[in-house]
C-alpha positions, 0 to 999 in steps of 0.5 A: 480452462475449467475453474477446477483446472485453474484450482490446480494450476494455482497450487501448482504456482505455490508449490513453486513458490515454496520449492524455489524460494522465489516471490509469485510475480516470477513463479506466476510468469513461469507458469504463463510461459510454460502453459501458453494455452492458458488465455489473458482471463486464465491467467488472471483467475490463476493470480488472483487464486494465488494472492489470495491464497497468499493473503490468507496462507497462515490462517487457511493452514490453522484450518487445515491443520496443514502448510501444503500448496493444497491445504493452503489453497483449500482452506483460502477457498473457504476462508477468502472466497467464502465457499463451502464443503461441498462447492470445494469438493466440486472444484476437487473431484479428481477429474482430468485436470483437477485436483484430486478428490477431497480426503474425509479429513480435508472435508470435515476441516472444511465444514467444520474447522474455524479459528477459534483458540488461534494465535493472534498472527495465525488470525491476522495471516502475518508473519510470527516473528512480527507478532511483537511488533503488532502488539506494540502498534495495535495491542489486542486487536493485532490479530483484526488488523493483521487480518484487514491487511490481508484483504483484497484493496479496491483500485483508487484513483485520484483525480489531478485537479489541474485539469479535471474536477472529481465529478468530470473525471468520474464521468469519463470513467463511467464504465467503472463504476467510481465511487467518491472516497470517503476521506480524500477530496480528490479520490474515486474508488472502483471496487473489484469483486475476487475474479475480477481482472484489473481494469486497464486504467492507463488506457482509459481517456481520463488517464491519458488525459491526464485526468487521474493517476492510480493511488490509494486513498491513504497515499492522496491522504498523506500527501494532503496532510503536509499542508503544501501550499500555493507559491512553496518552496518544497522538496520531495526527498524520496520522490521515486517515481513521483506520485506525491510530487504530482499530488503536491503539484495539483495541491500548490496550483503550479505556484511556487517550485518543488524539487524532486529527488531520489538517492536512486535515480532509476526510481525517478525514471518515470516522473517526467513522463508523469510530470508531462501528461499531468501539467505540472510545471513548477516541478524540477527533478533533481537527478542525485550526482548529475550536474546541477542537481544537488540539493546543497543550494536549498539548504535553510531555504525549503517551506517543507520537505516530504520524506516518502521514507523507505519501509517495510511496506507493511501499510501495503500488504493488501497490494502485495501480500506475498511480500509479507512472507518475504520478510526478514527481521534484517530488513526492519533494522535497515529501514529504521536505520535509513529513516533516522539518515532521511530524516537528520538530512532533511533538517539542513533544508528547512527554514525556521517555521518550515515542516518536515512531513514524515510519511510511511506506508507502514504499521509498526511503530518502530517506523512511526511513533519511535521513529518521531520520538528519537528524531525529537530526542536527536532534533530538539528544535523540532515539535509535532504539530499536533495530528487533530490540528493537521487533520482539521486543516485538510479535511474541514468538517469531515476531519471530526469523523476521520478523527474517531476513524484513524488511531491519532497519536502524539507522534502522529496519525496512522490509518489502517485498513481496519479503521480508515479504508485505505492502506496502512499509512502513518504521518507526521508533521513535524514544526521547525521551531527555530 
């Protein structure tokens, strides 16, 4: 297909999308099913113009003063890629297959139409509704964090030190290209520019060696900072599919035991195959309402318990931009009440000394700061250990630096985008102070 015929197939994916209310993954493989022509690099060109296009769609319809399919794929064009008037007008000539030629209008906004005088969700490309909440958690520089999130994340791996130190595995994927992160000990990045396709990391050695796992740096951050060390009793509150459970287990060196568990069991259905390829051995997966596999036993007994909590998922809108379009106030109110059980839950585990780590992968703070202060409230046995300390203990020298770079706060340390180069992640450990 000609980069005009995939243009045209892209605004077709979102007008189906708009039309029949249903999330891109689905539309996307409609369009595949109903266009077999179109080959492996067809299609992924195809996806990458409509995420990005989905990433960018409240912004390039300012630009375009239109919220069409087609206003909003021209104005990513100019706004994502970074293409000028008269590369767009190329890709829309009217020609078989492309989309129809550029109106004046259409042309003179390309050239000429900016964000200048846009409201700070116009200029981050995140919902109006949420603009409330942004200013809570980021104040007037909402709009620069909306706009960070929006942007496309590189791929990140973390090397599984239970069999392969950083530069070993980083040599079996030379093919890549890994960059070391910058915060996380146990991180390589592999960039991706706007065309590119995904690289299939499941099938590289160093994957099925069980050398890496793909996780963003943020995530290999939060696991970091709940300090788990070696011979633990640990639990995983919210282990899912378990990438947190496996960091742990590389971080404690198989000594001592975690337990891993989910309140949906379905979630946990890919831990063990994970937990085989890694060489983890001193995880067991506690299945919710199997025999044996309460967690009544542990109660008072647990050094830490990791709560990767349900949220809304707004610290991970670069992987899953139209996700943030899907989203409903509801949904907000049921995370935060989910959070609160989570949380009162996890109190009856630990012992006296032991740590709750209160981890989400969200930007606002009524899942971060005011989700801590109205545990404290509830919890008064409970204190946040304080994030400089908890960053000074993970990351040694470089937790100065990282320190200038996150937004420390008194519930906690949030990392966004903006500011850290990861997803947008909050943490906060929380002290049983007896």
């Amino acid at each position: 297909m000609t980069p005009s015929a995939r243009l045209a197939a892209a605004i077709e994916v979102l007008a189906s999308i708009d039309s029949d209310r249903r999330p891109a993954p689905d539309a996307l493989k409609s369009w595949g099913l109903a266009h077999r022509f179109a080959g492996s690099g067809d299609r992924a060109a195809i996806a990458g113009l409509v995420y990005d296009a989905l990433r960018r769609r409240a912004s390039s319809a300012y630009v375009m003063g239109a919220e069409t399919p087609r206003a909003i794929a021209l104005g990513m064009l100019k706004r994502e890629r970074g293409l000028d008037g008269e590369a767009i007008a190329k890709l829309c000539d009217g020609a078989r297959f492309a989309p129809e030629a550029l109106s004046d209008d259409e042309r003179k906004r390309l050239d000429a139409g900016d964000l200048a005088g846009a409201p700070a969700y116009v200029a981050g490309d995140y919902p109006e509704w949420l603009d409330v909440h942004f200013a809570r958690s980021f104040g007037d520089e909402r709009g620069e964090e909306g706009a960070a999130l929006a942007s496309r994340a590189p791929l990140d791996l973390r090397v599984n030190t239970l069999k392969a130190e950083r530069d070993a595995a980083a040599g079996m994927l030379s093919d890549l290209s890994p960059e070391p992160t910058r915060w996380s000990p146990w991180g390589l990045r592999v960039r991706l520019s706007a065309e590119a396709k995904s690289p299939a990391v499941h099938a590289e050695p160093a994957f099925l060696k069980g050398m890496v796992e793909v996780q963003d740096e943020g995530s290999q951050l939060a696991a970091l900072f709940s300090g788990a060390k070696a011979g633990e009793q640990v639990v995983d509150l919210c282990a899912g599919a378990g990438g947190k459970t496996l960091a742990l287990a590389a971080m404690m060196q198989n000594k001592g035991q975690i337990f891993a568990t989910d309140d949906d069991k379905r979630r946990l259905a890919p831990i063990h195959d994970r937990l085989t390829r890694s060489g983890a051995r001193n995880v067991q997966v506690r299945t919710p309402k199997s025999i044996g596999g309460e967690i009544d036993d542990l109660k008072g007994r647990i050094d830490l318990v990791l709560i990767d909590a349900p949220c809304t998922g707004t610290g991970a809108w670069r992987r899953n931009p139209d996700a943030k379009w899907r989203m409903r106030p509801g949904a907000l109110e049921q995370r935060t009440k989910e959070q609160a059980e989570i949380l009162d839950r996890a109190v009856t585990l630990v012992k006296a000394g032991g740590r709750i780590a209160y981890i989400t992968c969200s930007v606002l703070d009524d899942e971060n700061g005011a989700q801590v202060r109205a545990f404290l409230a509830r919890q008064p046995g409970f204190a946040v250990v304080p994030p400089a300390e908890v960053a000074g203990a993970a990351l040694g020298e470089r937790s100065f630096m990282f320190g200038k770079a996150a937004r420390l706060s008194a519930e906690g340390i949030l990392m966004t985008p903006r500011t850290t180069d990861t997803d947008g992640f909050f943490v906060s450990l929380l002290r049983h102070t007896g």
